[in-house]
C-alpha positions in Angstrom: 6.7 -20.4 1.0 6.5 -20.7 4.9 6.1 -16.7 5.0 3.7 -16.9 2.0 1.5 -19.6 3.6 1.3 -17.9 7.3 -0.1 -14.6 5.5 -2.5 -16.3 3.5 -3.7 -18.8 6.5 -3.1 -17.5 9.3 -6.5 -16.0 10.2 -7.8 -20.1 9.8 -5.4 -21.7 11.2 -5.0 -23.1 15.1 -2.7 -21.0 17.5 -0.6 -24.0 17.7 -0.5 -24.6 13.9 0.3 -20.7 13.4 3.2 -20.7 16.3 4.7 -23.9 14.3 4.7 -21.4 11.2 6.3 -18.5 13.1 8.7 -21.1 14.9 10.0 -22.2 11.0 10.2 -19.2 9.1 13.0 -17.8 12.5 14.4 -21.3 11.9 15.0 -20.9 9.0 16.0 -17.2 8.7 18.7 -18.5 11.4 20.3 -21.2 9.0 20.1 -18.8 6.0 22.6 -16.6 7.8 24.6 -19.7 9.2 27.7 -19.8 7.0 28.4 -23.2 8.4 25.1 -24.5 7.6 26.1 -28.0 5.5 23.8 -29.9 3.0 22.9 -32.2 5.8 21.3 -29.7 8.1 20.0 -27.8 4.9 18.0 -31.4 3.9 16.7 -32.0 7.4 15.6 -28.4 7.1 14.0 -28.7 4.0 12.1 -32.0 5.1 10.9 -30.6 8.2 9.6 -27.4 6.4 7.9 -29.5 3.6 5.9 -31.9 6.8 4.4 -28.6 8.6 3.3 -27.3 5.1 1.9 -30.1 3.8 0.0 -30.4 7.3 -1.1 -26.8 7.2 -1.3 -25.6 3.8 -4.7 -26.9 3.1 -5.4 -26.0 -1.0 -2.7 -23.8 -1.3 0.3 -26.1 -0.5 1.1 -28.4 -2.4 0.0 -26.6 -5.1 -0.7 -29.0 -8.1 1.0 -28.5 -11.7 -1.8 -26.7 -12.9 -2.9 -24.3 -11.0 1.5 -23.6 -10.4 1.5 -22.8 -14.1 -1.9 -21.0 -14.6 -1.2 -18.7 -11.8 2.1 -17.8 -13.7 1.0 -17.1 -16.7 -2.3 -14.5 -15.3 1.0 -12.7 -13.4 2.8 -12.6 -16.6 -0.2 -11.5 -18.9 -1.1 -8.7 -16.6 2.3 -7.5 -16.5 2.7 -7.4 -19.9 -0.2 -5.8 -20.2 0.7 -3.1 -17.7 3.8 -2.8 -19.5 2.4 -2.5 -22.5 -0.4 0.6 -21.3 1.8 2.7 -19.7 5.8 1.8 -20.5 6.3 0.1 -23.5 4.2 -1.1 -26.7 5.4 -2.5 -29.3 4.9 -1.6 -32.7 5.1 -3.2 -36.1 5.8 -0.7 -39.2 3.3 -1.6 -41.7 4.0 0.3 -44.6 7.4 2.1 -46.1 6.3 5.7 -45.9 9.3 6.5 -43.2 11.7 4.2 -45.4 15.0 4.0 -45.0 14.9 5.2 -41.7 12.6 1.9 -41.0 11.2 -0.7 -43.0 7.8 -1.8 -43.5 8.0 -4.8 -46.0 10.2 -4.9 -48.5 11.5 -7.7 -50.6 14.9 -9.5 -52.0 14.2 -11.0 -55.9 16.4 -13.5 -57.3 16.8 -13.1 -60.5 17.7 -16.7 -60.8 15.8 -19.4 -58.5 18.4 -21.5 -58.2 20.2 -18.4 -56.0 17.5 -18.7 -53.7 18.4 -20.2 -50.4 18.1 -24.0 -49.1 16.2 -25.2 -46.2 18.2 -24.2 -43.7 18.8 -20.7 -45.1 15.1 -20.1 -45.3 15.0 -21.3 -41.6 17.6 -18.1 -40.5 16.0 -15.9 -42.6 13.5 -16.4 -41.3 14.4 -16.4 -37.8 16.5 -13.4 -38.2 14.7 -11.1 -40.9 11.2 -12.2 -40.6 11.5 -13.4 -44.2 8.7 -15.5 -45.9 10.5 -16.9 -49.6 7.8 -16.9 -52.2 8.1 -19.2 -55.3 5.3 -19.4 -58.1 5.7 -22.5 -60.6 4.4 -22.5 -64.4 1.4 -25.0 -64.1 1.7 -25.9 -68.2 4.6 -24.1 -70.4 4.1 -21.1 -72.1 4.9 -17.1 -71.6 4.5 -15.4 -68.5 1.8 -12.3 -68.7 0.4 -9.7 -65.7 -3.4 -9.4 -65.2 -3.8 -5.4 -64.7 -6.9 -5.6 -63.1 -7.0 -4.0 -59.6 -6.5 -6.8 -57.4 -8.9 -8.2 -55.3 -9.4 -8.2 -51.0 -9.8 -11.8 -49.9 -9.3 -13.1 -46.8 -6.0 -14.5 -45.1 -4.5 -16.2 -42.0 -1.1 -14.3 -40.6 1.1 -17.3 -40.0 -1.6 -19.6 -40.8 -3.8 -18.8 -37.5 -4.7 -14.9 -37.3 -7.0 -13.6 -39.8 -5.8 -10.6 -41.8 -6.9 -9.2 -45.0 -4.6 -10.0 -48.5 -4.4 -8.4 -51.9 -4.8 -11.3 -54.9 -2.6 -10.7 -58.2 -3.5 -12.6 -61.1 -0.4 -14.3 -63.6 -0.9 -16.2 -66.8 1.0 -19.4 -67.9 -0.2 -19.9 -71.4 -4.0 -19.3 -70.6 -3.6 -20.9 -67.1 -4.2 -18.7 -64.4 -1.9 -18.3 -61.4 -3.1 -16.6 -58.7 -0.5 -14.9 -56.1 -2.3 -13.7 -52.0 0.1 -11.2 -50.6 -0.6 -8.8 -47.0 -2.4 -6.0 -48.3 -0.4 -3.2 -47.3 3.0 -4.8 -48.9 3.8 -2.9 -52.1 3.8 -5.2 -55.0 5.4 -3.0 -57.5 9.0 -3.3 -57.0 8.6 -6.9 -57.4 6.6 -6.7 -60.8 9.0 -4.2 -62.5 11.6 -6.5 -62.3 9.9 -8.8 -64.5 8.8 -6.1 -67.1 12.6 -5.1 -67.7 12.9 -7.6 -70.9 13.1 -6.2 -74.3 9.5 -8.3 -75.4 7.3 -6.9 -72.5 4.2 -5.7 -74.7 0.5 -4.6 -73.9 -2.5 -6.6 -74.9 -6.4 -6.9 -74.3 -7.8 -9.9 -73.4 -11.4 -11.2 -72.8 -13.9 -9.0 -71.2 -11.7 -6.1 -72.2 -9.0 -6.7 -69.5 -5.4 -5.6 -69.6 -2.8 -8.1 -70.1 0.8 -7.4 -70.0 2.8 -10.1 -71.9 6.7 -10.3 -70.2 8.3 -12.2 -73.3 9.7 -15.0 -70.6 8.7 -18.6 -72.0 8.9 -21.1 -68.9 8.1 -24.9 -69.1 5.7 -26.6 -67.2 7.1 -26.8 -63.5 10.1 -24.4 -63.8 10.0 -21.5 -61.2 9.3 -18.1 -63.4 9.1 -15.6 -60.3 11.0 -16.2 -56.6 11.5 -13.2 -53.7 11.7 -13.2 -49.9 9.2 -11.1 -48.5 10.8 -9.0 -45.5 9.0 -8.8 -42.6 8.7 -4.9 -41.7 10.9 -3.0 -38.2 9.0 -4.0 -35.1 10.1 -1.6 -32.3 9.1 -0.4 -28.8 6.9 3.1 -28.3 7.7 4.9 -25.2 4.6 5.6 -23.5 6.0 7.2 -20.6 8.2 10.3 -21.6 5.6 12.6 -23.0 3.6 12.3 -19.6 6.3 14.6 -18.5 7.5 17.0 -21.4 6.1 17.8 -24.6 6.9 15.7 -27.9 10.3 17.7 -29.7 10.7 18.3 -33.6 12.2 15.7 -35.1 11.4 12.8 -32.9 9.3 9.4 -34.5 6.5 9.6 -32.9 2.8 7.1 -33.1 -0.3 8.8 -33.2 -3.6 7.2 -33.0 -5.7 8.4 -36.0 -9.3 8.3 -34.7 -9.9 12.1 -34.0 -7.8 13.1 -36.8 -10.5 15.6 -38.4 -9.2 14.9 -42.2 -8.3 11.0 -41.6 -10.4 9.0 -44.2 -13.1 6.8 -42.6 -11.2 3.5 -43.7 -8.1 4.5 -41.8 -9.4 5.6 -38.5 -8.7 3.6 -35.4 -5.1 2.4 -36.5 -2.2 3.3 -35.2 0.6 6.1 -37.3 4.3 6.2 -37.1 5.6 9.6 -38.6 7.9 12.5 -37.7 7.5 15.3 -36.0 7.8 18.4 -38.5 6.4 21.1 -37.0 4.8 21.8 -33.2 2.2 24.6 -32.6 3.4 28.0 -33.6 6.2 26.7 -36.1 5.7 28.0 -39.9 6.9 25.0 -42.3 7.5 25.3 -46.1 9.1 22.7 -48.4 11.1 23.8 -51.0 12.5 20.4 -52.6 14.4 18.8 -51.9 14.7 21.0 -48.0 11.7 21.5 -45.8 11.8 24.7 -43.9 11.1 25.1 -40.3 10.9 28.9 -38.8 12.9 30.3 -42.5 15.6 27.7 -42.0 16.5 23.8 -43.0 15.0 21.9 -40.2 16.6 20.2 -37.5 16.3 17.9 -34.8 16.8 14.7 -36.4 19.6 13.2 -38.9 16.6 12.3 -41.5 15.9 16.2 -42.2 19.5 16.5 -43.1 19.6 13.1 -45.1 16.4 14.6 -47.5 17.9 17.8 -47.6 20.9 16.3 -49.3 19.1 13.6 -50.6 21.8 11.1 -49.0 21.7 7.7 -49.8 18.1 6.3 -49.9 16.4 9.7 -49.2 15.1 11.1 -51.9 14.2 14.5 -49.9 10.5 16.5 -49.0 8.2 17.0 -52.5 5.3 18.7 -52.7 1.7 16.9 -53.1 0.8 18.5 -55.6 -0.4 15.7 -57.3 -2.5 14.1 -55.2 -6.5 14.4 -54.4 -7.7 16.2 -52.1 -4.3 17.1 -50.1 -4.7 19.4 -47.4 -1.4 20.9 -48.1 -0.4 20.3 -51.7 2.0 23.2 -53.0 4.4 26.3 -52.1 2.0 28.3 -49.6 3.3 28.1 -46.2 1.8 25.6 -43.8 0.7 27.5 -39.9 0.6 25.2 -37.2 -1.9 25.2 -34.9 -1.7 25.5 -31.2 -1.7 21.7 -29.6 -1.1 20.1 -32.9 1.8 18.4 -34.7 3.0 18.3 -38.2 4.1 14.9 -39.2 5.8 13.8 -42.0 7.1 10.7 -43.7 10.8 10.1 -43.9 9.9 9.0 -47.4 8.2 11.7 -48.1 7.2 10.9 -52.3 5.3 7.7 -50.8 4.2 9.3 -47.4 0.8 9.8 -46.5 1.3 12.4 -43.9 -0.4 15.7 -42.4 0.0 17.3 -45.7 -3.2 14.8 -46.9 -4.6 14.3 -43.6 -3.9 17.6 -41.9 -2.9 18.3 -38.0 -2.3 15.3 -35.4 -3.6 16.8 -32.0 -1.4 16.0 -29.5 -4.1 14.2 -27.6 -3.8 11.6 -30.2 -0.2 11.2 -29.5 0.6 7.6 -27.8 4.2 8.0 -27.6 7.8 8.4 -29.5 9.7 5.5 -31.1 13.1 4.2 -29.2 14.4 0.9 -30.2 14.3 -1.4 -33.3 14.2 -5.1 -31.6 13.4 -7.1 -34.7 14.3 -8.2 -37.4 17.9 -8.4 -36.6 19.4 -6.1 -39.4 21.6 -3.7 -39.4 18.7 -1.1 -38.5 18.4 -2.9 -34.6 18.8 -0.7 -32.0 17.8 2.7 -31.0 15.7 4.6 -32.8 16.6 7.7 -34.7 
């Protein structure tokens, strides 16, 4: 503090005032190196050096709780943010196109309520997973039908301060309506085919001519008829720095900004993409499901290509896209890539929407390559892959 105070003040202060300074910081310097220097002469020390300060320090010693604290917490922001520019951002996975390699938001049903967890257990879940339990409760008695309309947009706070946008779903008790506001990227559909697995699930029409599907399940008034835990989806770090000094490889998770993507759909421009790299400039890819094909050969590079090729576990391998609107790159032909472009592809490649809809990623889109998973704590944390 003595140094810290001389550099500041020194050009204001008296010579006499600025000699005391000099004359304390080699006093000081002297006792640090005295390895016989007791708590006694240590407190005198410390007394004497807190008198001069006090006397010279003007506004910037003491300094008051306030601006202490304030001061720390601009050094910390712009460090983070300096970090965070040209190191390391973080990222959350929104959706489950590069599933099972990393989660967006998945959920855990109980088919019984009474399995879900207490307080406490929703308190580490929480803590550990990110995990948000979900409980709807019959308002009267009666069966338990789907509205099939398309649900609606309305707007939502993220942990009950940041605005975000949900998706509403529409139950039935009886004729009661029970709404249900879930993030709108979370896929709903896992959650509502487990309750259309009953032998009574049937399809009616109801007023205005809108779908209704009836599950057969008969609940009383205040019973729980549909609890899950709503995962929270990987959060990792993006390594910002590597690619200023080689090119992105095949194979590596990389995020891509989508704003000058040439066939990116208005709505999604300006977010941020995490896909795989399939193909650099030059490279000639073909899938031939379950196997894409890099150069005439299975591709390689990363231990997802192998997985889909042998549709291991969770991977259900590469499929065409045939079937979808308006892809860039739907069937058999081979796909060219360009010069200073990227292919990239979705580890879950039937629920992917990847180059083969939107086309090329330029590399000047490219913000960096994934490298570790540092939340939630499953068995996915760690380095990326």
């Amino acid at each position: 503090m003595a140094r810290k105070e001389y550099d500041y003040r020194c050009d204001i202060l008296s010579e006499v005032d600025r000699a005391a300074l000099l004359d304390l910081i080699s006093e000081i310097d002297t006792a640090r190196k005295d390895a016989s220097l007791d708590n006694d002469r240590l407190q005198k020390l410390v007394i004497k050096a807190d008198n001069l300060l006090r006397r010279t320090g003007g506004h910037f010693y003491p300094r008051s709780f306030w601006a202490e604290h304030i001061e720390m917490i601009l050094v910390a922001g712009i460090l983070a943010i300096g970090i965070r520019t040209f190191f390391f951002q973080p990222f959350k996975i929104p959706t489950n196109s590069m599933y099972p390699t990393y989660n967006g938001m998945t959920h855990q049903v109980y088919a019984d309520p009474q399995e879900a967890p207490g307080p406490l257990g929703k308190m580490f879940r929480f803590v550990t997973l990110g995990s948000r339990h979900i409980a709807l409760t019959a308002p009267v008695s009666g069966e338990v039908s789907i509205v099939r309309a398309e649900p609606a947009l309305v707007p939502g706070r993220k942990l009950g301060v940041f605005p975000t946008v949900n998706r509403r779903w529409l139950f039935m008790v009886g004729n009661e309506v029970v709404p249900l506001d879930l993030p709108a990227e979370f896929d709903f559909s896992g959650v509502l085919q487990s309750m259309l697995s009953g032998p009574n699930v049937r399809q009616t029409t109801g007023r205005a001519g809108v779908q209704i599907i009836q599950t057969g399940l008969q609940v009383q008034q205040g019973e729980t008829f549909l609890a899950f835990d709503l995962l929270t989806g990987d959060q990792l770090f993006v390594d910002r720095l590597s690619y200023h000094f080689r090119s992105p490889r095949v194979g590596e998770p990389f995020v891509f900004v989508t704003d000058n993507i040439e066939h990116m759909p208005a709505s999604e421009r300006g977010k941020y993409y995490i896909k795989r790299i399939a193909g650099a400039g030059g490279d000639e890819l073909l899938i031939e499901p379950p196997v894409l094909l890099r150069n005439g050969a299975p591709a390689t590079g990363a231990p997802a290509f192998q997985y889909n090729a042998g549709q291991e576990g969770r991977y259900n391998g590469y499929v065409h896209f045939n079937h979808v609107p308006g892809a860039l790159f739907p069937g058999t032909s081979p796909i060219h890539v360009p010069e200073g472009h990227f292919f990239a592809l979705g580890d879950n490649s039937p629920n992917s929407s990847d180059s083969r809809v939107f086309g090329f990623v330029p590399e000047t889109e490219v913000i960096g390559r994934a490298i570790f998973i540092y939340y939630p704590f499953s068995q996915r944390w760690g380095r990326s892959r």
